[in-house]
Every structure is written in structure tokens, then in C-alpha cells.
mmCIF file as gemmi writes it, N, C-alpha and C atoms, coordinates in Angstrom:
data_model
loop_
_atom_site.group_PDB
_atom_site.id
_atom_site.type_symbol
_atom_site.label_atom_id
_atom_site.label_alt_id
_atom_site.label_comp_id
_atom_site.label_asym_id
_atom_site.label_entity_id
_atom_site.label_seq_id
_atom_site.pdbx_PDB_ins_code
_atom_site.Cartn_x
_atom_site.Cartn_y
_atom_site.Cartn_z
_atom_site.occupancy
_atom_site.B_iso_or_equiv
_atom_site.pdbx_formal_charge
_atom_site.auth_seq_id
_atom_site.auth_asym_id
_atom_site.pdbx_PDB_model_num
ATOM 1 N N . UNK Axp A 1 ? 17.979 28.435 5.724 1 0 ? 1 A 1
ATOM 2 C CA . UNK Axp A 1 ? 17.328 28.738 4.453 1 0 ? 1 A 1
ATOM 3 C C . UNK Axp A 1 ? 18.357 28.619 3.339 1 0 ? 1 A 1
ATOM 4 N N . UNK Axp A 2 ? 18.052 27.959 2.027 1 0 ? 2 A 1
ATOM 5 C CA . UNK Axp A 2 ? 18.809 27.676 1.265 1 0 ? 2 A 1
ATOM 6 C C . UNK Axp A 2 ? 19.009 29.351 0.487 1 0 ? 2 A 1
ATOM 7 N N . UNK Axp A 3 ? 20.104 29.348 -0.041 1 0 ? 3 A 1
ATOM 8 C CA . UNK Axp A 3 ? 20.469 30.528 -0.227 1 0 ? 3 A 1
ATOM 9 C C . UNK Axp A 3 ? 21.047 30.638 -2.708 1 0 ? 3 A 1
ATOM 10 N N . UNK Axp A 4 ? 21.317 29.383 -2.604 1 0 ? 4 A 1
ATOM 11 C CA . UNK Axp A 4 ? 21.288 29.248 -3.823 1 0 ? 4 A 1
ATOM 12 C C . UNK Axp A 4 ? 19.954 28.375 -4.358 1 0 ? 4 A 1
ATOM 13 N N . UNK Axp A 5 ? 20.138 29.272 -6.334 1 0 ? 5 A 1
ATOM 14 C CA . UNK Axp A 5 ? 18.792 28.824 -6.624 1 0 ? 5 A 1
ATOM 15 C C . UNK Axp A 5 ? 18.613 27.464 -7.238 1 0 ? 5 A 1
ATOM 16 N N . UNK Axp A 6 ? 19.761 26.586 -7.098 1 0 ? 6 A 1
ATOM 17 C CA . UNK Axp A 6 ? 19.269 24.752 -7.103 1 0 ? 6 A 1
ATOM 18 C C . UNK Axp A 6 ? 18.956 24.112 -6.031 1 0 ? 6 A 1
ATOM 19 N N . UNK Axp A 7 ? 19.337 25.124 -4.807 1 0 ? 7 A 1
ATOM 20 C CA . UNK Axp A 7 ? 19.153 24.795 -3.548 1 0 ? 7 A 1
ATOM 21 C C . UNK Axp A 7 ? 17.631 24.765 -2.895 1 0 ? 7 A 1
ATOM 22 N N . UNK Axp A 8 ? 16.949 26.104 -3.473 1 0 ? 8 A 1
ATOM 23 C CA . UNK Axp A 8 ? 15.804 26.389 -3.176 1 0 ? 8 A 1
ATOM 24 C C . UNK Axp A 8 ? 14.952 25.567 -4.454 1 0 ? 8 A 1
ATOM 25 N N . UNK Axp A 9 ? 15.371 25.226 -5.222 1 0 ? 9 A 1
ATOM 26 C CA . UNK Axp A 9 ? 14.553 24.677 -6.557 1 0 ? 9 A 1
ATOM 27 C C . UNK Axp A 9 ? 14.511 23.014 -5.471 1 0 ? 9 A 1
ATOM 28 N N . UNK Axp A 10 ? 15.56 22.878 -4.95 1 0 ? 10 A 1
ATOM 29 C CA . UNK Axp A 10 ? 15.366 21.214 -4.591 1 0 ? 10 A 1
ATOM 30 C C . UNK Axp A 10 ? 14.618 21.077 -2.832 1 0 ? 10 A 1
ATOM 31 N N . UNK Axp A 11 ? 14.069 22.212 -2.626 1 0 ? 11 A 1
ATOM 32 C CA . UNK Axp A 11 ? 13.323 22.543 -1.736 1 0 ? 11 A 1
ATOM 33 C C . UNK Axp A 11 ? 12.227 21.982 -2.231 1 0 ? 11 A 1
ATOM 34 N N . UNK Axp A 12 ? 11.473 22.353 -3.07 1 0 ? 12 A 1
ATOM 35 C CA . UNK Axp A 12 ? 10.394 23.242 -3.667 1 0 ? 12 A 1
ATOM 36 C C . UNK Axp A 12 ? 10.329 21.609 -4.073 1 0 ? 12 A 1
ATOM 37 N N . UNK Axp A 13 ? 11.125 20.994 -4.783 1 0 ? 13 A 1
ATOM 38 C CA . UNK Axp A 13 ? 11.513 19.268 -5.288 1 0 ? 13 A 1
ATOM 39 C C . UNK Axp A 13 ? 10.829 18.257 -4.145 1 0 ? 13 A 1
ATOM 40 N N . UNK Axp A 14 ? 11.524 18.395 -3.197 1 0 ? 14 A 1
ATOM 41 C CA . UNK Axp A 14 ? 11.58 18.003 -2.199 1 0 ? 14 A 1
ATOM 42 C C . UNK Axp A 14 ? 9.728 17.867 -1.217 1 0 ? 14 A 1
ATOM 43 N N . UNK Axp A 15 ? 9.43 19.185 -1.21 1 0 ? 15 A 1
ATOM 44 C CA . UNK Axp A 15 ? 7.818 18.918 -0.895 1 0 ? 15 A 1
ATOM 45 C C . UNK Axp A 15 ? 7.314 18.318 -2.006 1 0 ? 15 A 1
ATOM 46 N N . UNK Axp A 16 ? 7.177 18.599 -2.927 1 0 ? 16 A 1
ATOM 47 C CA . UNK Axp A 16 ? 6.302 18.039 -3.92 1 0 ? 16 A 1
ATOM 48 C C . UNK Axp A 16 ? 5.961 16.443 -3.951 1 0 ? 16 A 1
ATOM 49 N N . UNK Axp A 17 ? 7.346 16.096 -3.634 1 0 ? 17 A 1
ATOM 50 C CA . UNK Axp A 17 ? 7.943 14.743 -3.875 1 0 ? 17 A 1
ATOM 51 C C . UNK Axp A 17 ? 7.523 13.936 -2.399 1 0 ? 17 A 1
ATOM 52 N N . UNK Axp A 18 ? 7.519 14.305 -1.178 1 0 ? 18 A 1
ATOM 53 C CA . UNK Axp A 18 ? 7.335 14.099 -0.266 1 0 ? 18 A 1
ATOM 54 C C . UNK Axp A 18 ? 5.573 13.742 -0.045 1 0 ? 18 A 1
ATOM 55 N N . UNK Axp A 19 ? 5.314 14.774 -0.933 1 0 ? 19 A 1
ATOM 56 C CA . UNK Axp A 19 ? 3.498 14.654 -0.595 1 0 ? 19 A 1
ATOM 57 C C . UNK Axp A 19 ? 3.267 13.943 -1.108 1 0 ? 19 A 1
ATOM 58 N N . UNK Axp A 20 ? 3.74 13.5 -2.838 1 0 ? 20 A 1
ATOM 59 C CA . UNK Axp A 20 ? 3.219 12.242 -3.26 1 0 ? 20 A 1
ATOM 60 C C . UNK Axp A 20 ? 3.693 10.983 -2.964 1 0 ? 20 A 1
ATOM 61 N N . UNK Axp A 21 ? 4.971 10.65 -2.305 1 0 ? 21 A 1
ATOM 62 C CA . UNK Axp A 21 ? 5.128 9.747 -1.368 1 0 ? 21 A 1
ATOM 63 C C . UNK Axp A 21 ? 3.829 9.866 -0.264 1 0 ? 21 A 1
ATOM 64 N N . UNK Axp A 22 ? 3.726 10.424 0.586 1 0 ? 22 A 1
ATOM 65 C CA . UNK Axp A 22 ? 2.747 10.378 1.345 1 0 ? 22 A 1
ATOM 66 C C . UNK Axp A 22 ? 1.307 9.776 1.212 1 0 ? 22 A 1
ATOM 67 N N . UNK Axp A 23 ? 0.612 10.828 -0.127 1 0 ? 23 A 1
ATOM 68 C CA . UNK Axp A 23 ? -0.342 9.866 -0.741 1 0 ? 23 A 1
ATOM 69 C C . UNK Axp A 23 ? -0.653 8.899 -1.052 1 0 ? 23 A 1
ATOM 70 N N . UNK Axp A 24 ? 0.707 8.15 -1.643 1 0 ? 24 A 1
ATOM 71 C CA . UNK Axp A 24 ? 0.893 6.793 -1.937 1 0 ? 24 A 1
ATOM 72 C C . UNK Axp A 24 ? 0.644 5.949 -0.877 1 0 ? 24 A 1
ATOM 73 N N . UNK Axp A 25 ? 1.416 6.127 0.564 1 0 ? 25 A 1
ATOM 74 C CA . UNK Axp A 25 ? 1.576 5.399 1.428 1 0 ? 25 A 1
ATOM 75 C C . UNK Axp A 25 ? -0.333 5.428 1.903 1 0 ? 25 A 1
ATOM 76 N N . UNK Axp A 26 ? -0.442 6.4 2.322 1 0 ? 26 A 1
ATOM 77 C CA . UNK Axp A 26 ? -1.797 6.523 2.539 1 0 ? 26 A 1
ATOM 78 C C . UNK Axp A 26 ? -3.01 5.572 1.938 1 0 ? 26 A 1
ATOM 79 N N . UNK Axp A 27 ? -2.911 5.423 1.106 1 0 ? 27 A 1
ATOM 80 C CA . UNK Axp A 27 ? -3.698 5.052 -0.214 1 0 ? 27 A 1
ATOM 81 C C . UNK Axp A 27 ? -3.453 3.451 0.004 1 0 ? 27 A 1
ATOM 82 N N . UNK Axp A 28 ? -2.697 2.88 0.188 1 0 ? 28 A 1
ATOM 83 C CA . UNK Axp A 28 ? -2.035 1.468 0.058 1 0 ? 28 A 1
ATOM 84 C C . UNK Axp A 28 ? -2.157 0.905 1.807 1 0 ? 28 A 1
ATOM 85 N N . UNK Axp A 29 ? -2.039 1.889 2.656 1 0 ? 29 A 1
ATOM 86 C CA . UNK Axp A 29 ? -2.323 1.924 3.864 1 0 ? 29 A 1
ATOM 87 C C . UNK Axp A 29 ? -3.882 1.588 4.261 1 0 ? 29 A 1
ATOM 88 N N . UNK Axp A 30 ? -4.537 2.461 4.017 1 0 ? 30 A 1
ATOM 89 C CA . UNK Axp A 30 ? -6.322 2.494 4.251 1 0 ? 30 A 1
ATOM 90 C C . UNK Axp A 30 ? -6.85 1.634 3.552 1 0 ? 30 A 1
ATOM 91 N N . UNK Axp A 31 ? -6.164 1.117 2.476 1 0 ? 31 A 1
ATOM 92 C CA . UNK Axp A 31 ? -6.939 -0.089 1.55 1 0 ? 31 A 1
ATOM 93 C C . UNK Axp A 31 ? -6.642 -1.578 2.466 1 0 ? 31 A 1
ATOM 94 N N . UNK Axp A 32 ? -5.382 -1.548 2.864 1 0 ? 32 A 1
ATOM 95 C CA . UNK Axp A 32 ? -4.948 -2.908 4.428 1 0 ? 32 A 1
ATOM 96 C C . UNK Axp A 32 ? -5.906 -2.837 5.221 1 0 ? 32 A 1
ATOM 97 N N . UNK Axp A 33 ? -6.048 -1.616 5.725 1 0 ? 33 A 1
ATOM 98 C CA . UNK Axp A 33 ? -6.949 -1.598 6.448 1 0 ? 33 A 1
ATOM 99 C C . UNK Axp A 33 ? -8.458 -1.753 6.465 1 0 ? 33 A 1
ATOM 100 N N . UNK Axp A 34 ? -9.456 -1.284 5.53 1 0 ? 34 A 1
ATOM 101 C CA . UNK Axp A 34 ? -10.334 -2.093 5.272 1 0 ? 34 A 1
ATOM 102 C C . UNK Axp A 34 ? -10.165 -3.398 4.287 1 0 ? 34 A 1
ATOM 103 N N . UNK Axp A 35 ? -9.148 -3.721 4.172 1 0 ? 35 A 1
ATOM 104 C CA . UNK Axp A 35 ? -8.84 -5.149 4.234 1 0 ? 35 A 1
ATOM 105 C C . UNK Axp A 35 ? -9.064 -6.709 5.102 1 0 ? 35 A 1
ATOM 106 N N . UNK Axp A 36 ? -8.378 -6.047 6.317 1 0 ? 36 A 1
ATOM 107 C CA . UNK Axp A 36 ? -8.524 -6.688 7.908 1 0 ? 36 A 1
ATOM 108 C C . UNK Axp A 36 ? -9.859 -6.508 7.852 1 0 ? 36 A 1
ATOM 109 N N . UNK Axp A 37 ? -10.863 -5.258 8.078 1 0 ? 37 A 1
ATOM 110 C CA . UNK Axp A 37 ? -12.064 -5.441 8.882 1 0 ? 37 A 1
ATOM 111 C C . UNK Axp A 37 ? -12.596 -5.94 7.581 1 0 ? 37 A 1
ATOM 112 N N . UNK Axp A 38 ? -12.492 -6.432 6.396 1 0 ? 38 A 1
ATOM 113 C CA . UNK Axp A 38 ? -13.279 -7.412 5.071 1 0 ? 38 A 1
ATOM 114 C C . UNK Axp A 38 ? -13.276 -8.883 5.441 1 0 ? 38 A 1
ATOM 115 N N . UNK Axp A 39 ? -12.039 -9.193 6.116 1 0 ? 39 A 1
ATOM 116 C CA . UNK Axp A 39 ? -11.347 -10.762 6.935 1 0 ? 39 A 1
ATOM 117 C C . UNK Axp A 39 ? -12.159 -10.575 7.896 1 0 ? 39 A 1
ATOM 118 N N . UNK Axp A 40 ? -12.647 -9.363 9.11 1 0 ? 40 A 1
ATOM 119 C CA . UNK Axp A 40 ? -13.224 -9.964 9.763 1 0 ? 40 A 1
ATOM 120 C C . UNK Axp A 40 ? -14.701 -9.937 10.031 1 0 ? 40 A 1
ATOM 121 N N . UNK Axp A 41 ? -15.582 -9.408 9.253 1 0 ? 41 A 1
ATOM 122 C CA . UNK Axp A 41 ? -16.811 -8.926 8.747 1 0 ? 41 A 1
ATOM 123 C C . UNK Axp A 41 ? -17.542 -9.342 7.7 1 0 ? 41 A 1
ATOM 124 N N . UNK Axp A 42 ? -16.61 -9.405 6.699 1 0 ? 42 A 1
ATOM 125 C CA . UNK Axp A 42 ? -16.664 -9.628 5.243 1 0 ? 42 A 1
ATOM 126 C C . UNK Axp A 42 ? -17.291 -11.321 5.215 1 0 ? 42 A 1
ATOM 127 N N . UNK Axp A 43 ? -17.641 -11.601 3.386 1 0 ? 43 A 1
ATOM 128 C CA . UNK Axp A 43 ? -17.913 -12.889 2.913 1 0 ? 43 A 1
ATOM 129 C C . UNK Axp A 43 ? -16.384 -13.042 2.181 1 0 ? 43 A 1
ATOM 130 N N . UNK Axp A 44 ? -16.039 -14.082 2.258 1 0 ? 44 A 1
ATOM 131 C CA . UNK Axp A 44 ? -14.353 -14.609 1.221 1 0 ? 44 A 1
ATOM 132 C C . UNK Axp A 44 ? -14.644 -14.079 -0.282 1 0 ? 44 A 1
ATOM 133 N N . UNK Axp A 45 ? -15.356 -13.943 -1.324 1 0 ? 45 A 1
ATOM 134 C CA . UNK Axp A 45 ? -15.628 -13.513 -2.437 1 0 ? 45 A 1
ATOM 135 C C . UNK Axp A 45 ? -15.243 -12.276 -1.989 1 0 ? 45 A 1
ATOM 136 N N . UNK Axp A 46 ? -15.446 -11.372 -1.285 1 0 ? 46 A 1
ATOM 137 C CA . UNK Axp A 46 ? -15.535 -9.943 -1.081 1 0 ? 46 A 1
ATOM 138 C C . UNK Axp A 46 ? -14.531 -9.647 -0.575 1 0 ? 46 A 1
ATOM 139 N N . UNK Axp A 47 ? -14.146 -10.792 0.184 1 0 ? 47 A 1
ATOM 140 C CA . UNK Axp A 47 ? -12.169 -10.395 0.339 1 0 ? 47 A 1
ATOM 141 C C . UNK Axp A 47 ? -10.981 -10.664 -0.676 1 0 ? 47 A 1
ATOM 142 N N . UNK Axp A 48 ? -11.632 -11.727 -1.529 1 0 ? 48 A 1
ATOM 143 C CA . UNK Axp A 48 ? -11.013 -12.005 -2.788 1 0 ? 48 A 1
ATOM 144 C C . UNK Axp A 48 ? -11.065 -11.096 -3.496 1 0 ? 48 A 1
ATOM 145 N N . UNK Axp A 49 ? -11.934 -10.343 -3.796 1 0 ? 49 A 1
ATOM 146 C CA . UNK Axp A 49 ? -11.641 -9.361 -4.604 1 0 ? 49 A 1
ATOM 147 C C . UNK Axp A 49 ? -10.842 -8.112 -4.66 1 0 ? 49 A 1
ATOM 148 N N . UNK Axp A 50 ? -11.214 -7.657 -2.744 1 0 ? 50 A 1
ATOM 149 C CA . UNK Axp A 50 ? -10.291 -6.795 -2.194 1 0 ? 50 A 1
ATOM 150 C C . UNK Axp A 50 ? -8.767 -6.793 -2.594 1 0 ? 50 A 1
ATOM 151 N N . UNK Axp A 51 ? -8.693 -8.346 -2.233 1 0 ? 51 A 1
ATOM 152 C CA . UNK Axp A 51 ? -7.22 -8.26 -2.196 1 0 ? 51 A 1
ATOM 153 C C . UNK Axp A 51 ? -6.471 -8.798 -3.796 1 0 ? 51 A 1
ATOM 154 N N . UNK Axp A 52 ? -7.208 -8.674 -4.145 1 0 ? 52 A 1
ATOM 155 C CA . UNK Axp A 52 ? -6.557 -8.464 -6.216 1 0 ? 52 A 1
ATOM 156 C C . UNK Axp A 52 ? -6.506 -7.346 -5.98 1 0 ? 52 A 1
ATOM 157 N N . UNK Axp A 53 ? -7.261 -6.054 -5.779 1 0 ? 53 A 1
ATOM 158 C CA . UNK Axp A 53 ? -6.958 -4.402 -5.867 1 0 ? 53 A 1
ATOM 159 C C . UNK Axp A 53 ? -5.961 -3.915 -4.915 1 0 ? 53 A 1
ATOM 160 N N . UNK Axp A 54 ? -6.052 -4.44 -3.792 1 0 ? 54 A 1
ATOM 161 C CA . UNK Axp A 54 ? -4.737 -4.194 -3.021 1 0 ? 54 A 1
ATOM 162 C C . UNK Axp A 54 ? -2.925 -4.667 -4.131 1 0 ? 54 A 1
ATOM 163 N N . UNK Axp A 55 ? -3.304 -5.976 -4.27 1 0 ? 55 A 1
ATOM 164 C CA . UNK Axp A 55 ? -1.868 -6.77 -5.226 1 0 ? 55 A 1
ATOM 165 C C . UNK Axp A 55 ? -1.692 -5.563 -5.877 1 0 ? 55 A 1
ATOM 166 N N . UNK Axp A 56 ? -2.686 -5.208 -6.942 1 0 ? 56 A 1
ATOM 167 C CA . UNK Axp A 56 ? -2.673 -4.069 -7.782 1 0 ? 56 A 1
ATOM 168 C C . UNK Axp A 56 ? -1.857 -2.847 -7.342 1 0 ? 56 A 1
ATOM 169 N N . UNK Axp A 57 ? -2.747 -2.296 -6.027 1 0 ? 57 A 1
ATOM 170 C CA . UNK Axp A 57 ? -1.963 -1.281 -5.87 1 0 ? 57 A 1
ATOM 171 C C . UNK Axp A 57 ? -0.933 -1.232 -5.325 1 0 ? 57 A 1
ATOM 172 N N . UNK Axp A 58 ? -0.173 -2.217 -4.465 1 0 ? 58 A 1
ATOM 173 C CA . UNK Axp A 58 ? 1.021 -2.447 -3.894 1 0 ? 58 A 1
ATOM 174 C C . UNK Axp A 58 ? 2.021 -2.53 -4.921 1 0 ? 58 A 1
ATOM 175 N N . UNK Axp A 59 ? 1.399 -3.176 -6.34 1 0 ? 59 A 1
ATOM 176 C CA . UNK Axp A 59 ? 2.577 -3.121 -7.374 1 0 ? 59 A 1
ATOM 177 C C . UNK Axp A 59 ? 2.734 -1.867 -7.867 1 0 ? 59 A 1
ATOM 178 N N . UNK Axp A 60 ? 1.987 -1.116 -8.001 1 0 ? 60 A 1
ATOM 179 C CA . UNK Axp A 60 ? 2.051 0.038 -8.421 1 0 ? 60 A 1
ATOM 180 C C . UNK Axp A 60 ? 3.099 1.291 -7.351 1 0 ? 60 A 1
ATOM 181 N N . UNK Axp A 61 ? 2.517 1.257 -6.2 1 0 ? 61 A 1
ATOM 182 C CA . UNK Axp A 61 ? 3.275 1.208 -5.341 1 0 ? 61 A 1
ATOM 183 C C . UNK Axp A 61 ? 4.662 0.787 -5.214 1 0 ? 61 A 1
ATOM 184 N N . UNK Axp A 62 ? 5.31 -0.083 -5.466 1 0 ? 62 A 1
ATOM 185 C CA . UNK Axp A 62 ? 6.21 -0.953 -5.391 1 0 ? 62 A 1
ATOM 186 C C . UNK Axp A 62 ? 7.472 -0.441 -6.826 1 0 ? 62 A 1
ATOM 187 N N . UNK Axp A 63 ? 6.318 0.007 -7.775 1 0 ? 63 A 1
ATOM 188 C CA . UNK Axp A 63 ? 7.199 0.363 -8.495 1 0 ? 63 A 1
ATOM 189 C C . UNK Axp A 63 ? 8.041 2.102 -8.552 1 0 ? 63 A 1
ATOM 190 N N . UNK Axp A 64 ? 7.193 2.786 -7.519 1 0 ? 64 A 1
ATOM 191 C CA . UNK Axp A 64 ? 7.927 3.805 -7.56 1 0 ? 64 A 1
ATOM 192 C C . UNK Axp A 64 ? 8.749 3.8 -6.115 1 0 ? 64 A 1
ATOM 193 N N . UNK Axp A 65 ? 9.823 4.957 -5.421 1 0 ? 65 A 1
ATOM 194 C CA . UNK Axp A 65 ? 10.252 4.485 -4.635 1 0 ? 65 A 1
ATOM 195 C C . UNK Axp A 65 ? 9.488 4.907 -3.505 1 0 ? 65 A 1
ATOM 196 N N . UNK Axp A 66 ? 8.765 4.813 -3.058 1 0 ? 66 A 1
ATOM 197 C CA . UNK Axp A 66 ? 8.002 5.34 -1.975 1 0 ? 66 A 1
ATOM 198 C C . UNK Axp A 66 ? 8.013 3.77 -1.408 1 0 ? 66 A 1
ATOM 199 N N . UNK Axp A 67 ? 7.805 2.699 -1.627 1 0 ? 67 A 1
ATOM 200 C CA . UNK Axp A 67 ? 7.953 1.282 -1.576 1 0 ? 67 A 1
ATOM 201 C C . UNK Axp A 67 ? 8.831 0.103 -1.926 1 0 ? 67 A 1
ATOM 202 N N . UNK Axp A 68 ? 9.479 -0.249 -0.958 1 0 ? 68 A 1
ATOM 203 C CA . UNK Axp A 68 ? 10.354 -1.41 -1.481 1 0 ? 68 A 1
ATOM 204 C C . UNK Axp A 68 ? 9.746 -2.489 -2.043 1 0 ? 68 A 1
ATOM 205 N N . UNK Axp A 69 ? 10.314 -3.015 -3.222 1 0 ? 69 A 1
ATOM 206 C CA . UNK Axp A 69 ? 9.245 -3.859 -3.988 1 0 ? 69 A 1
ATOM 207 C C . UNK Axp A 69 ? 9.225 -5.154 -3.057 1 0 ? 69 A 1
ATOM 208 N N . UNK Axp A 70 ? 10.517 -5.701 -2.126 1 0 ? 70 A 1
ATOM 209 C CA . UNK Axp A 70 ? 10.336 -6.565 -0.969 1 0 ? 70 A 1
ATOM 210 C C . UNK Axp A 70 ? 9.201 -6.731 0.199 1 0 ? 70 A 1
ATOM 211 N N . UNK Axp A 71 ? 9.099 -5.279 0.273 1 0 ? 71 A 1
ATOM 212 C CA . UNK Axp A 71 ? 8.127 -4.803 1.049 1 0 ? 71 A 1
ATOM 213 C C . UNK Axp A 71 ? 6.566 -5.022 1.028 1 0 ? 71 A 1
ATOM 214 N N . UNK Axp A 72 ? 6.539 -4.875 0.126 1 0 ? 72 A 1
ATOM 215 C CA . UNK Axp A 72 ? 5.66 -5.222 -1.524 1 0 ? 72 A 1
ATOM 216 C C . UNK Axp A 72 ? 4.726 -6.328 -1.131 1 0 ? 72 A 1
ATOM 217 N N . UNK Axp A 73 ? 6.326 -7.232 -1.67 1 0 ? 73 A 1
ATOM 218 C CA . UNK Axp A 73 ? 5.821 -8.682 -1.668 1 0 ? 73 A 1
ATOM 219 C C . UNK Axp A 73 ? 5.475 -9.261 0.156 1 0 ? 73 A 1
ATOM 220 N N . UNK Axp A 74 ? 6.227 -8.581 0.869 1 0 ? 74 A 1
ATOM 221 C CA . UNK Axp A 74 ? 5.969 -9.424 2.177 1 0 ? 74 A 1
ATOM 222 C C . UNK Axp A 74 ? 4.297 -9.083 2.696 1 0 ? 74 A 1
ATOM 223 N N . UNK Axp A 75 ? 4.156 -7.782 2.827 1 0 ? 75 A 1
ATOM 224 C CA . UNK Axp A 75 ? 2.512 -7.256 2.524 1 0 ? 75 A 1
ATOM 225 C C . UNK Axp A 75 ? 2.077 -8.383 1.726 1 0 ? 75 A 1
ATOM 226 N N . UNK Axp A 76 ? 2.136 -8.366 0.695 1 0 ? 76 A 1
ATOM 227 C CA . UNK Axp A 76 ? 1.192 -9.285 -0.155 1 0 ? 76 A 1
ATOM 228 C C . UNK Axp A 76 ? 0.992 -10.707 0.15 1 0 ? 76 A 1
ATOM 229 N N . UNK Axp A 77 ? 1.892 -11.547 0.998 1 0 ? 77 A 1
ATOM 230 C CA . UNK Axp A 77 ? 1.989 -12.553 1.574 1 0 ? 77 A 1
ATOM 231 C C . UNK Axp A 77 ? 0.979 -12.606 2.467 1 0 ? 77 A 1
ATOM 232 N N . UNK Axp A 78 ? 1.57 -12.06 3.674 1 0 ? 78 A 1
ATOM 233 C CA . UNK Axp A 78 ? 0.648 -11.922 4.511 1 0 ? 78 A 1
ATOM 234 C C . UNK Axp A 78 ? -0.752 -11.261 4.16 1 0 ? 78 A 1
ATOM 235 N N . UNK Axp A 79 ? -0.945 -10.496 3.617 1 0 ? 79 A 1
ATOM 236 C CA . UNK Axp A 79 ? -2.427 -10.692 3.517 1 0 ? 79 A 1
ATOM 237 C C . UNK Axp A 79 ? -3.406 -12.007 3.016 1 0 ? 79 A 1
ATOM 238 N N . UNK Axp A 80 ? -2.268 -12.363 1.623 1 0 ? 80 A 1
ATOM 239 C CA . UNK Axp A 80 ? -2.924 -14.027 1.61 1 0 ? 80 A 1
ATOM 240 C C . UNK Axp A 80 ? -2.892 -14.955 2.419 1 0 ? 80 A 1
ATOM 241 N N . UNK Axp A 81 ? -1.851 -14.817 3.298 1 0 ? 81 A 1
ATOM 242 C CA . UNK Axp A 81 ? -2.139 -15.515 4.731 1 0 ? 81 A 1
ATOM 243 C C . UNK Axp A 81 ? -3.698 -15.535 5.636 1 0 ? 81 A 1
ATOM 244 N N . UNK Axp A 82 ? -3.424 -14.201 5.502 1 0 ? 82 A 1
ATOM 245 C CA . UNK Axp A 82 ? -4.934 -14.142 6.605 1 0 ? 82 A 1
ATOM 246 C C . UNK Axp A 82 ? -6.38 -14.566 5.236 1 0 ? 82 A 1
ATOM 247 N N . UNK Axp A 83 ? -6.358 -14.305 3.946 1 0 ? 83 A 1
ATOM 248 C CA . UNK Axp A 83 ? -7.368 -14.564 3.544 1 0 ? 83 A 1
ATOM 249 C C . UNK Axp A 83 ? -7.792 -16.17 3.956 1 0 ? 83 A 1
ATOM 250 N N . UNK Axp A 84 ? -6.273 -17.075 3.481 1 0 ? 84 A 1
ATOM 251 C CA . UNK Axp A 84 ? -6.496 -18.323 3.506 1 0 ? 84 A 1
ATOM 252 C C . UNK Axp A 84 ? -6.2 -19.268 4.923 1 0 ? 84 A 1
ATOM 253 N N . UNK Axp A 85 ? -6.09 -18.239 5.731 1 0 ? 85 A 1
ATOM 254 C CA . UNK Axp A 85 ? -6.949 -18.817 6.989 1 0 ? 85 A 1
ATOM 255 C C . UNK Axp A 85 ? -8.008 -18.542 7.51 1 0 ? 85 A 1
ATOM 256 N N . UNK Axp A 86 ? -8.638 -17.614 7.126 1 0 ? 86 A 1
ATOM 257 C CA . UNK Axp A 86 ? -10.211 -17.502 6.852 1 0 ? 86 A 1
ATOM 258 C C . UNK Axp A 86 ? -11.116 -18.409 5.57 1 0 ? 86 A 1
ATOM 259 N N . UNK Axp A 87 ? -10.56 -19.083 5.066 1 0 ? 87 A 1
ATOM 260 C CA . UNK Axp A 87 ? -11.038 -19.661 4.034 1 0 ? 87 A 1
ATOM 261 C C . UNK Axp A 87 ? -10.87 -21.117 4.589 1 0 ? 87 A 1
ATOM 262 N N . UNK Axp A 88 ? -9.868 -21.624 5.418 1 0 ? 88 A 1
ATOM 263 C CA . UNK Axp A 88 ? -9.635 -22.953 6.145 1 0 ? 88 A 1
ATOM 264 C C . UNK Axp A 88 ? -11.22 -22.688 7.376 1 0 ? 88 A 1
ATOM 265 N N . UNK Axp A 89 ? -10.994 -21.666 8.8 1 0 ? 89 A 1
ATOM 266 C CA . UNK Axp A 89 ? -11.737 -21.654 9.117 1 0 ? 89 A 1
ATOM 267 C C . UNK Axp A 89 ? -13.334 -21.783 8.755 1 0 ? 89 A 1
ATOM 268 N N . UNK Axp A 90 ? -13.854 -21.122 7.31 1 0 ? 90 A 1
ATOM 269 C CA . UNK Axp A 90 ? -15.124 -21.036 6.998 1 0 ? 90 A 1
ATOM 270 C C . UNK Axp A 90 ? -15.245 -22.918 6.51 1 0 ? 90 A 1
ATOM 271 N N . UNK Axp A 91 ? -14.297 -23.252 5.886 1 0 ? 91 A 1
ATOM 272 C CA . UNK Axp A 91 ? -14.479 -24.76 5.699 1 0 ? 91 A 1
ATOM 273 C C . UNK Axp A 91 ? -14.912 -25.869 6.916 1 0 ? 91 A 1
């Protein structure tokens, strides 16, 4: 147990900060994920759109540190990967 009070203040820092990391990840997480089942269920318009709000939130994401903005971008790749091999296949 921290025993001084910048110690316990960066406790107290520390959850706060942790949960909204968490949220973030969460949030950017579950949106991938009904992402995939949009690629494999979905019409391409309806995954196109998905994945502009995903870009969105990954940048947003990306800009605080809960996300490497590399990270970011490699996510964002690959998901246009899979759109536009679903878009070759439907052709």
C-alpha cells in the first residue's frame, strides 16, 4: 500500500486511466468484430460503410496512447484486405 500522498494520488491516476484505456480497446475491438461477421453475412455497401467508422475510430484510438498509431494502420490494412477480397469474390 502506497504510503505517500502522490503515491496514493497516482493510484487513484492509475485506475482511472486504466479503465479508459480499457474502454477504448473494447470499443475498437467489438466494432472488428462485427466487422468480420459484416464480410461474412453482410452486402459490400454495408461493409463499406462499416469500415469508414471503424478508420474513424481506430484514428481516434490511435491518437491517444492506449494504441499504437502503427497498430492503427496495420488493423486498417487488413481489414481493407478482407473487404477487397470480398469485393473480387462477389465480382
Amino acid at each position: 500500500m502506497a504510503n505517500s500522498a502522490s503515491a496514493k494520488k497516482r493510484i487513484r491516476q492509475n485506475v482511472k486511466c486504466r479503465a479508459r484505456n480499457r474502454w477504448r480497446k473494447d470499443r475498437y475491438r467489438t466494432a472488428i468484430k462485427e466487422y468480420h461477421e459484416l464480410v461474412l453475412h453482410g452486402s459490400v455497401e454495408e461493409t463499406e460503410q462499416k469500415l469508414h467508422g471503424i478508420y474513424k475510430l481506430l484514428d481516434q484510438v490511435a491518437s491517444t496512447p492506449a494504441l499504437h498509431k502503427n497498430t492503427a494502420s496495420r488493423y486498417k490494412s487488413r481489414l481493407a484486405a478482407k473487404l477487397n477480397a470480398k469485393k473480387k469474390a462477389a465480382a
